[in-house]
C-alpha positions, 0 to 999 in steps of 0.5 A, a space after each residue: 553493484 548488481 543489476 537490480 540496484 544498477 537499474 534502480 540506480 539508473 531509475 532515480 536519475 530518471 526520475 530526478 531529470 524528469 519530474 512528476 510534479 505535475 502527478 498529483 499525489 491525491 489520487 492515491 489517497 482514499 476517495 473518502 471526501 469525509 473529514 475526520 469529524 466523523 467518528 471512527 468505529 471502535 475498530 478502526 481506533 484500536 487498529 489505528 492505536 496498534 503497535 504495527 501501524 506506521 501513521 495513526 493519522 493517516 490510518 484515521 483518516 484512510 479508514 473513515 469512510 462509511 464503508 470501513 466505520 460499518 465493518 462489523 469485524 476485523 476481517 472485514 475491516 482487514 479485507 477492506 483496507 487490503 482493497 485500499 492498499 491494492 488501490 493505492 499500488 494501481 494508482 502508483 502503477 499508472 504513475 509508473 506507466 505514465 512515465 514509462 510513456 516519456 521518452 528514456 533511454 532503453 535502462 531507464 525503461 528497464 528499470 521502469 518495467 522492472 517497478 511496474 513488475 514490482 506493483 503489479 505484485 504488490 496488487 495481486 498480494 493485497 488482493 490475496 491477502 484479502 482472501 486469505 483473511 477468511 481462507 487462511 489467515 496465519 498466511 495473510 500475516 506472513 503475505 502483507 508483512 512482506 509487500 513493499 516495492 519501493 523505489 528511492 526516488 524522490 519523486 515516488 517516495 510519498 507514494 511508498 510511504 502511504 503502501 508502507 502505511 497500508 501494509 503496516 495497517 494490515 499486519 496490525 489487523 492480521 497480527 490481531 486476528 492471529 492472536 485472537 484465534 491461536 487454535 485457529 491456525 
C-alpha cells in the first residue's frame, strides 16, 4: 500500500472510532431558506437537466436562491455556483479542522492534515475557476473537471457527494459555455 492510501487507510479508521455525528451536515447546504417553490430561471432548468450534472434535485434546489435565479448568463450563473462549491469545501474544511482538534494518534493527524491539504485546494480551484470563467474559459472546463478531494469515510461521505454534485454543476455550465463559443478558445 503506498502512503497516500496508507494515510487515508489509517483516516477512515479514525473517523470510524470517532464519530461526527454530532456535525451537522446542513452547514454545507446553500443557506437558501427558499423552498423549491420558487421558480428556477430558465438557466438554471436547462444547467440542472444537463448530461454532467450528478443530482438534478440537488442542483434545483442549490440554485434557487434569488441571487442564482437572477443571473442573467451562464457565466454568472457559472461564477456563482463555483462560489457555492467553494462554500461547501471551507464548510467541510472546518469539518476536517474540528476533528483534527480531538485527540489521534500522530498518522491519524497525518492523514488529517493531508485532507485539509486536499480542500484547501479544492477552495482555491473554485475560486479560480470562477475567474477563469471570463479569463479563460476552455481552461475552467478542464480545472473544475479535475476538483474532488474525497475521503471514503463514511462519516465525510455525504459532504463528498455534494462537491461531486458541485463539480458536476460546474463542468455542465463550463462545458456549455464551451460549445457556445468554439472560436472563442
Amino acid at each position: 500500500m503506498d502512503p497516500p492510501n496508507q494515510l487515508y487507510f489509517v483516516l477512515v479508521n479514525f473517523l470510524s472510532i470517532f464519530s461526527l455525528s454530532s456535525l451537522p451536515i446542513t452547514a454545507i447546504i446553500p443557506k437558501a431558506n427558499v423552498s423549491l417553490s420558487v421558480t428556477p430561471s430558465q438557466l438554471v432548468e436547462n444547467l440542472c437537466n444537463g448530461k454532467a450534472v450528478q443530482n438534478r434535485s440537488f442542483c434545483l434546489k442549490a440554485l434557487s436562491t434569488p441571487k442564482v435565479i437572477a443571473a442573467m448568463d451562464k457565466t454568472q450563473l457559472g461564477t456563482l455556483i463555483m462560489k457555492l462549491g467553494a462554500a461547501n469545501a471551507k464548510a467541510t474544511l472546518n469539518v476536517y479542522n474540528e476533528i483534527i482538534k480531538k485527540p489521534g494518534s500522530l498518522q491519524a493527524l497525518k492523514a488529517l492534515n493531508c485532507c485539509v491539504k486536499a480542500y484547501k485546494f479544492a477552495i482555491f480551484s473554485f475560486e479560480m475557476v470562477s475567474i477563469e470563467l471570463v479569463e479563460e474559459p476552455q481552461t475552467a472546463n478542464y480545472d473544475v473537471a479535475v476538483i474532488g478531494p474525497e475521503v471514503r469515510a463514511p462519516q465525510l461521505l455525504a459532504r463528498n457527494q455534494l462537491m461531486k454534485y458541485y463539480v458536476s454543476m460546474g463542468y455542465e455550465i463550463t462545458s456549455t459555455l464551451e460549445l457556445e463559443n468554439p472560436n472563442f478558445y
